[in-house]
Phi, psi and omega in degrees: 000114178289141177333304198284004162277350172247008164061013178286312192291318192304293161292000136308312164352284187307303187321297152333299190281335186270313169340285180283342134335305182280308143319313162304312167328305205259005167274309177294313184298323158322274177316300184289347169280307167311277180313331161300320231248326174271337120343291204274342160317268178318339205239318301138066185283173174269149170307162167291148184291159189273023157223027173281150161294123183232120181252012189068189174333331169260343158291332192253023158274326157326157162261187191322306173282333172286336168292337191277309176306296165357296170290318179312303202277319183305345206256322189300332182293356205013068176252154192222106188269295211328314164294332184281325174317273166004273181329301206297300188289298157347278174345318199274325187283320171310297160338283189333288193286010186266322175299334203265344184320128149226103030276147175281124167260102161249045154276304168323282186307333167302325200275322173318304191301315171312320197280306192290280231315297166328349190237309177295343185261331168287311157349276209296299180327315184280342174284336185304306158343276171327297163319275189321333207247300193312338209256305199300355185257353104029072212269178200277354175282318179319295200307301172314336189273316168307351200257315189278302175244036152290334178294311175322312190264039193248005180291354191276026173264317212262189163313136167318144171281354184274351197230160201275143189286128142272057176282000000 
């Protein structure tokens, strides 16, 4: 007695074929989910942690470790950027609401733009700092190797290549 007379086989088939249907499918959704996420990594790095020191393309032309000293040597100084971020985003909500003000104060709003600018120039000065003491520390290969990949990392100077300069 042959399979196809008793019609058992043909539908386990089917059955079998949409299965792996259904596996291929979602093994490609898999995949295609992994490979975005290393793509969009890679296209997209993560931010620096909120209690790193940042300087923009030259703190994260640092490494890992050199970002960590960074943060160390910032905390043994007590300095505390979490708290100036915190100050900084405060500044952004005053800022807001002084603009959004009826009556409009631009005395107010000056003095706010004053308060971040005196709060964005101590920022720099002290990572500039920090930074200036982590490079003396420094042996010449590090340093050549930060030097190298800031030239990599030197597109975050000009216009996106995807977009036409606006000047």
């Amino acid at each position: 007695m042959s399979t196809q007379a008793t019609g058992a086989a043909p539908k386990m088939r089917g059955w079998v074929r949409v299965l792996l249907i259904a596996s291929v499918t979602l093994n490609l959704l898999v995949a295609g989910v992994v490979i975005g996420g290393v793509l969009r990594h890679d296209r997209h790095p993560p931010a620096p942690n909120v209690g790193e020191v940042s300087l923009g393309p030259l703190t994260e032309a640092f490494s890992r470790e050199d970002r960590a000293a960074l943060r160390d040597r910032a905390q043994e100084r007590g300095q505390n950027f979490r708290d100036m971020r915190q100050q900084a985003k405060a500044d952004m909500e005053a800022l807001i609401a002084a603009i959004e003000a009826e009556p409009y104060d631009p005395q107010r709003v000056s003095d706010l733009l004053a308060r971040q600018r005196e709060r964005t120039l101590e920022r720099a000065q002290i990572g500039g700092a920090l930074i200036a003491e982590r490079l003396e520390a420094m042996g010449p290969e590090a340093r050549r190797a930060l030097a190298e990949r800031l030239r990599r990392g030197g597109r975050h100077f000009g216009p996106p290549r995807d977009k036409p300069d606006n000047r």
